[in-house]
C-alpha positions, 0 to 999 in steps of 0.5 A: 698796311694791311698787308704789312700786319698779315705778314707771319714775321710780323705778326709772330713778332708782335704777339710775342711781344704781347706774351711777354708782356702778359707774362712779366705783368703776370710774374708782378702780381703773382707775387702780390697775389701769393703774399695776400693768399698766404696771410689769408690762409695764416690769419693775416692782413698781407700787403694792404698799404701801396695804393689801394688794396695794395695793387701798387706793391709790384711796382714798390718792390720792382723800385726797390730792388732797381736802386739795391745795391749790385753786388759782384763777389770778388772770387766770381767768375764775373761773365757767367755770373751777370748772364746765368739769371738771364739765361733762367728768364731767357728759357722761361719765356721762351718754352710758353711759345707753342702754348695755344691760350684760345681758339681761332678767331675765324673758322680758317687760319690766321696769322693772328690766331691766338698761338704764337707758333704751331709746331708739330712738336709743340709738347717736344719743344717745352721740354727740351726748353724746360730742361735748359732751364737748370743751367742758369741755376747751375751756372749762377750757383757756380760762378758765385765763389760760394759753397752754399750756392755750389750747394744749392745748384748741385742739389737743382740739377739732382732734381731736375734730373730726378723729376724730368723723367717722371715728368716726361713719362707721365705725359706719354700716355696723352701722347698715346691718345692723341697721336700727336705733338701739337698743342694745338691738335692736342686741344682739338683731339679732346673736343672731337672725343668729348673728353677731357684727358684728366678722366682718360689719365688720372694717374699722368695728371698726379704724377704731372702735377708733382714733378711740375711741382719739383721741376720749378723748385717751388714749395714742398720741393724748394730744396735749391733755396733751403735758407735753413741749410744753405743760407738762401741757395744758389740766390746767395751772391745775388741781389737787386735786379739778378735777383728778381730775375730769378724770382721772375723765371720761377713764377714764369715757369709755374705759369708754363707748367700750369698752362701746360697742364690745362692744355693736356689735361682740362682741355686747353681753351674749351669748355664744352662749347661754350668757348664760342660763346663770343670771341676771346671768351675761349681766352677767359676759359685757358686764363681761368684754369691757368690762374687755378693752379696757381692757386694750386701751387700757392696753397701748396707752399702755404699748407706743406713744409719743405721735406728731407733732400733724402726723401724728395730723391727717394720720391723721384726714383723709387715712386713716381718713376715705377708709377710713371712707367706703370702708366705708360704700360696700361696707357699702351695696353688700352690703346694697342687693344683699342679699349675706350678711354674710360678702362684707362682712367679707372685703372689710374684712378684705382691706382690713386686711390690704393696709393692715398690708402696705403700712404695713410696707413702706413702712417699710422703704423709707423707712428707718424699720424696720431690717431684721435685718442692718441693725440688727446692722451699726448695733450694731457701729457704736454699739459702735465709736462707743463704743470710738473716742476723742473727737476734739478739738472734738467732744462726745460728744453728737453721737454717734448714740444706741444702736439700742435707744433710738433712736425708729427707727418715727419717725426717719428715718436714712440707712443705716449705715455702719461707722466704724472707729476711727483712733488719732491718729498723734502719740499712737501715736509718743508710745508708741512714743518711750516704749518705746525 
């Protein structure tokens, strides 16, 4: 029997199939997760009433979308539409198979060390995964007879394209450091340098965490899904249970890009030594950064709006991929003159700095950004806005909006000026002819 379990198909067999059950778990309440978060953040209650805390409002909603009715466009092409969602789910799990999530049980190698497979080109394999992922968009938005979800896919494959590249590139200067593909050996060079790769490459980790955030389509970047456009994307046609498999792939791949950015950048399973503290506590450590980007990206959708299409291509082209390119470029130099890491992560992190900078002030000469006494002057407008009457021939909907409702990070308004409001004379002799 022993023999039997230290059999490498077997044991490859069956903690794939513990992965993807932590991961289906994980995808079921991520989203009970991120609707509590959210309320917190907009001053609600969130999903309290299935089972205590609302801990059974997964299992709710998976009932629900099992017995929704399973709708089949009559202008779809029928196969491509039922298999475009399980080709999102498929690719989904698929790329988190080389993600080492703890060390080894024992000083030697086993065929139950907690990694399902250690392959020399394990960073390789998640991209080239990853990348198949816009088919199932594509696909689906395609076979569903419908312009908006034809909309909705195109608008995908422009982004993955525009975003993969500066995502690929910011990891090359990991790669530089480590000399090696390997998840595995790449969680192992950061514990023989003593170092945490985040320090050695800031300004990778930036452009990481950003294109990440473009690639799963998640909030400011979920522009494949713009209901306010699109209806709801290349979601429109589907429902029930095809519809939760796009939902479930989404969240799978959030918990990929976050596992990934642990590994590379917060040193995977390690924490300074204390991963050998007690078996399985290296587990713990990977689960705990894991689970804080995905706050990271909960907070995102909770904090930003969804920005232009324009400007999310002007994003992808015309900054990160310069900053990507740059990196690479200060990446090599430090590497090929053998300068310690540290020359690398000031030079990134003065880059960051000098980019937060300038974006700040450009937003206050392009009128964008109030400054403090401008927005006071804007409030007292509103207020005299409010109180002055609605003169004939003009409706209250060319009033400007309050600025505290106003989107002024996007819209660009001129500087405010104070209006002061004017009685009509004839209402002001009407008064005074009834006093006398």
């Amino acid at each position: 029997m022993l023999e039997f379990l230290n059999n490498i198909y077997v044991a490859t067999v069956i903690k794939s199939a513990i992965v993807i059950f932590a991961l289906l778990t994980a995808f079921a309440y991520m989203t009970l997760i991120e609707r509590r978060v959210v309320a917190k953040m907009q001053g609600r209650i969130g999903p309290n009433r299935a089972g205590p805390l609302g801990m059974f409002q997964p299992v709710a909603d998976a009932i629900k979308m099992a017995f929704k009715e399973q709708i089949v466009p009559t202008q779809a092409q029928k196969v491509i539409y039922l298999i475009a969602p399980i080709i999102s789910v498929v690719v989904a799990l698929s790329a988190f198979a080389v993600v080492p999530i703890g060390a080894n049980w024992t000083n030697h190698p086993s065929v139950w060390d907690p990694v399902i497979g250690d392959i020399n080109v394990g960073l390789l394999w998640i991209l080239s995964i990853s990348s198949l992922a816009v088919y199932g968009i594509v696909l689906g938005g395609w076979s569903s007879g419908n312009r908006y979800s034809l909309l909705g896919s195109l608008r995908s494959a422009a982004q993955m394209v525009s975003y993969e590249t500066s995502l690929g590139l910011a990891l090359s200067g990991v790669l530089m450091w480590t000399g090696a593909l390997s998840m595995v050996t790449i969680v192992h060079q950061q514990l023989s340098q003593g170092i945490w790769f985040i320090v050695a490459q800031p300004l990778g980790f930036v452009i990481y965490i950003i294109a990440g955030t473009a690639e799963v389509n998640r909030a400011p970047f979920d522009l494949p899904e713009a209901e306010q456009e699109l209806t709801a994307g290349y979601l429109t046609e589907y429902s029930g249970l095809r519809w939760s498999l796009y939902q479930m792939a989404e969240y799978i791949n959030m918990i990929t890009v976050s596992a990934v950015a642990s590994t590379l950048f917060l040193g995977g399973w390690s924490l300074f030594g204390l991963e050998r503290l007690f078996p399985g506590f290296s587990i713990l450590i990977f689960l705990a950064k894991v689970a804080l980007f995905l706050f990271m990206f909960i907070w995102l959708r909770a904090t930003l709006p969804r920005i232009r299409y324009d400007r999310l291509m002007r994003l992808g082209w015309q900054v990160l991929l310069p900053l990507a390119v740059l990196n690479v470029v200060i990446s090599a130099v430090c590497v090929a003159l053998h300068l310690p890491w540290w020359v690398n992560g000031i030079v990134g992190l003065l880059i960051v700095v000098g980019l937060l900078f300038f974006i700040r002030r450009q937003s206050f000469i392009t009128g964008t950004r109030f400054t403090t006494s401008e927005a006071m002057l804007q409030d007292q407008v509103d207020q005299a806005q409010e109180q002055a009457p609605v003169q004939a021939g003009h409706s209250t909907a060319a009033r400007h909006a309050h600025s505290s409702v106003r989107l002024a990070k996007f819209e660009r308004i001129g500087a405010p000026q104070l209006v002061v409001p004017v009685v009509e004379e004839k209402k002001e002799q009407d008064i005074i002819a009834a006093k006398v």
